[in-house]
C-alpha positions as CSV (number, residue, x, y, z in Angstrom):
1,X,-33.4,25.6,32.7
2,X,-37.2,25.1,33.8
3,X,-38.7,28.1,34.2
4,X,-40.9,29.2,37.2
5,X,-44.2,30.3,37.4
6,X,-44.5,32.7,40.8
7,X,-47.8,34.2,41.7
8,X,-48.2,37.8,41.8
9,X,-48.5,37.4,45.4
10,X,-45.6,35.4,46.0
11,X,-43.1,37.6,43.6
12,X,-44.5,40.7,45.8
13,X,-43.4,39.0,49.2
14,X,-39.8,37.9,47.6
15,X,-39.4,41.7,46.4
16,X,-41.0,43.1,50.1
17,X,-38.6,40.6,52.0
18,X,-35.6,41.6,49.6
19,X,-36.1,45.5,51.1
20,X,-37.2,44.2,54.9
21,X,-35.8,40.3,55.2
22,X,-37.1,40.4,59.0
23,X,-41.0,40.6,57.9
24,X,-42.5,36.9,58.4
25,X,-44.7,36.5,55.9
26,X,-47.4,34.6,58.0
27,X,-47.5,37.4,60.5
28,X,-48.5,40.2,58.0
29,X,-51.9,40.8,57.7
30,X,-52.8,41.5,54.1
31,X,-55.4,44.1,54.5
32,X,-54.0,46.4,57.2
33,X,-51.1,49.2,55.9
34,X,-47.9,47.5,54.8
35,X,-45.2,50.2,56.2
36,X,-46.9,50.1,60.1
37,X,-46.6,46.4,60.0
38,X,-43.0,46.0,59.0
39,X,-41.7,49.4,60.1
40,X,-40.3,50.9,56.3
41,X,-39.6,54.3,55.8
42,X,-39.8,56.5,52.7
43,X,-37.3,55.3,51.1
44,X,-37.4,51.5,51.7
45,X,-41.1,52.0,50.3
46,X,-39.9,53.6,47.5
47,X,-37.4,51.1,46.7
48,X,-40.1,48.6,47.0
49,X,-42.6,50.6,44.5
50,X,-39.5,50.2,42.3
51,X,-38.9,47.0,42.3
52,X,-42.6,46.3,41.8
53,X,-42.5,48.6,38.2
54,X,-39.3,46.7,37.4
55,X,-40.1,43.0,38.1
56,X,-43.9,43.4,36.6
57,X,-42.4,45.7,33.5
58,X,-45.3,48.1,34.3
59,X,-44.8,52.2,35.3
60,X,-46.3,53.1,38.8
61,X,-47.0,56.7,38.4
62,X,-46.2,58.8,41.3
63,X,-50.2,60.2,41.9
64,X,-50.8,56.2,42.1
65,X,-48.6,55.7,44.8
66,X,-50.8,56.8,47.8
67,X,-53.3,53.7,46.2
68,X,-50.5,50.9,47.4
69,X,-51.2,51.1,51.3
70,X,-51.7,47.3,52.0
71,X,-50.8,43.9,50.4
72,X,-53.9,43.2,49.3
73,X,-54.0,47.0,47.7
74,X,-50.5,46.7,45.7
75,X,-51.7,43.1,44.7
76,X,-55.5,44.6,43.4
77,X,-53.3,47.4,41.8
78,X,-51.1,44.6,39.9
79,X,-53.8,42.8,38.5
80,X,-55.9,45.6,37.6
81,X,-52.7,47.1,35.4
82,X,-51.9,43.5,33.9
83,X,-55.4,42.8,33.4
């Protein structure tokens, strides 16, 4: 099996599209806040913070969770942590 190498950004859209499937990626706009765009609430966000610790093998503390407002927030947030 050949493995695949995803950008941050593209393994965040897969995991944001497993949680909301109706977002169309090319219609989001990277800098505004992620839950007004696509209409999550609480809990679909917090499934999503989840699935970000679990797929990038990194903890997202709760106080860091007000940081993660827009795409191009959770993606700053990812390298900053892997970096």
């Amino acid at each position: 099996m050949t493995p695949t190498h995803e950008t941050p950004a593209t393994t965040v859209m897969t995991l944001l599209r497993a949680i909301a499937p109706e977002i169309e990626p090319d219609a989001l706009n990277f800098a505004r806040p992620l839950r007004s765009q696509v209409d999550l609430d609480s809990m679909d966000w917090l499934n999503f913070l989840v699935s970000l610790s679990e797929r990038f093998r990194l903890a997202i503390p709760e106080a860091d969770y007000a940081r993660l407002v827009t795409f191009n927030d959770v993606l700053d947030y990812l390298d900053g942590k892997r970096g």
